[in-house]
Phi, psi and omega in degrees: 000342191258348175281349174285293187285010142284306184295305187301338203272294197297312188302303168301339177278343160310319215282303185302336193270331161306313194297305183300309175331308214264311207296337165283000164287156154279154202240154198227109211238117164294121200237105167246113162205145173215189177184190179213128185179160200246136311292152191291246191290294186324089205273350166302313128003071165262068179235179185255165190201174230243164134206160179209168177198142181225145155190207209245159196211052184323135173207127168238171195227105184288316176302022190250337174273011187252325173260333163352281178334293173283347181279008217233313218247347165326285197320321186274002166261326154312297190270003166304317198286344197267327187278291170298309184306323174302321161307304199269027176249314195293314147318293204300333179266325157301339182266344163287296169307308154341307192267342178284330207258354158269297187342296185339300175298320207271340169285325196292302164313305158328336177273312205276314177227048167281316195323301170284032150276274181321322178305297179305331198238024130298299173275337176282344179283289139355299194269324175308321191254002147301316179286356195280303193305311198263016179050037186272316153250146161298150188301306172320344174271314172264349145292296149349285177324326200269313178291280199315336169280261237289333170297313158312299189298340202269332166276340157285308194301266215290349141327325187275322181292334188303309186304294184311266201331309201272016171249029160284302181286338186301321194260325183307310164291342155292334159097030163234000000 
C-alpha cells in the first residue's frame, strides 16, 4: 500500500506540473448571456424585451511567467524529496525483512533442537523410571524427570507458536 501511495504522489506531481504548463497558455473563452427585461439593450426603448450578447474573450496571464521558473523547480525538489522518501522506505523494508527472515530461521532451528532436547529427556525419563521400578531414585527424582520432558515439549509448543507469529510479520511487512 505504501508503494501505491507513492505512486498516487508521483501522479499528483504530473497533474500539477501539467497544471503550471497550462496556466502560461493563453486562454480562449466563449461567452452568452442573456435576459428579458425592460429596458433591454436599448436603453432608449421602455419596453420589455428579449436581449442577449455573446462573443469570444482571449486572456492571458503574464504574472504565470514570472513564477514559472520557481514553481518549476518547487516541483522538481518534491519530486527529488518524493524519490528519497521511496528509497529510504524501501531500505527500511528490507532490512526489516532481513531481520524477520533471520528470527525465522532462527525459531526454526531453535525447533530442530527442542526436538533433540525432548527426544534426550525421553530417554533420561525412561531411564529415571527404570531406575524408579529397581529403586535406585525416589519418585521425587522421577518426577523431575517428568517436568523436565514436559517442560522441553511445552518449550518447543511455544517455539513453534513463535515461528507462526514471526512469519506472520514476516509476510505482513512483505506486503501479502
Amino acid at each position: 500500500p505504501e508503494l501505491e501511495l507513492f505512486q498516487f504522489q508521483r501522479r499528483a506531481l504530473d497533474v500539477s506540473r501539467g497544471l503550471l504548463a497550462a496556466r502560461k497558455r493563453p486562454r480562449l473563452e466563449f461567452f452568452v448571456q442573456g435576459g428579458y427585461g425592460r429596458p433591454a439593450l436599448n436603453m432608449l426603448e421602455n419596453e420589455f424585451k428579449f436581449y442577449y450578447i455573446g462573443g469570444l474573450r482571449l486572456s492571458w496571464l503574464l504574472s504565470g511567467y514570472y513564477t514559472f521558473a520557481k514553481e518549476k523547480q518547487l516541483l522538481n525538489v518534491r519530486q527529488q524529496s518524493l524519490d528519497v522518501q521511496q528509497e529510504t522506505f524501501l531500505f527500511n523494508t528490507r532490512l526489516t525483512l532481513r531481520q524477520e527472515q533471520g528470527e525465522v530461521e532462527k525459531l526454526r532451528r531453535l525447533i530442530e533442537v527442542d526436538d533433540t532436547i525432548i527426544a534426550l529427556r525421553a530417554r533420561v525419563k525412561e531411564t529415571a523410571s527404570v531406575q524408579l521400578e529397581q529403586g535406585v531414585i525416589s519418585a521425587s527424582d522421577y518426577v523431575r524427570e517428568v517436568n523436565a520432558e514436559d517442560r522441553a515439549i511445552q518449550d518447543r509448543v511455544l517455539h513453534e507458536v513463535q515461528l507462526l507469529m514471526a512469519q506472520a510479520r514476516y509476510e505482513f511487512t512483505n506486503g501479502h
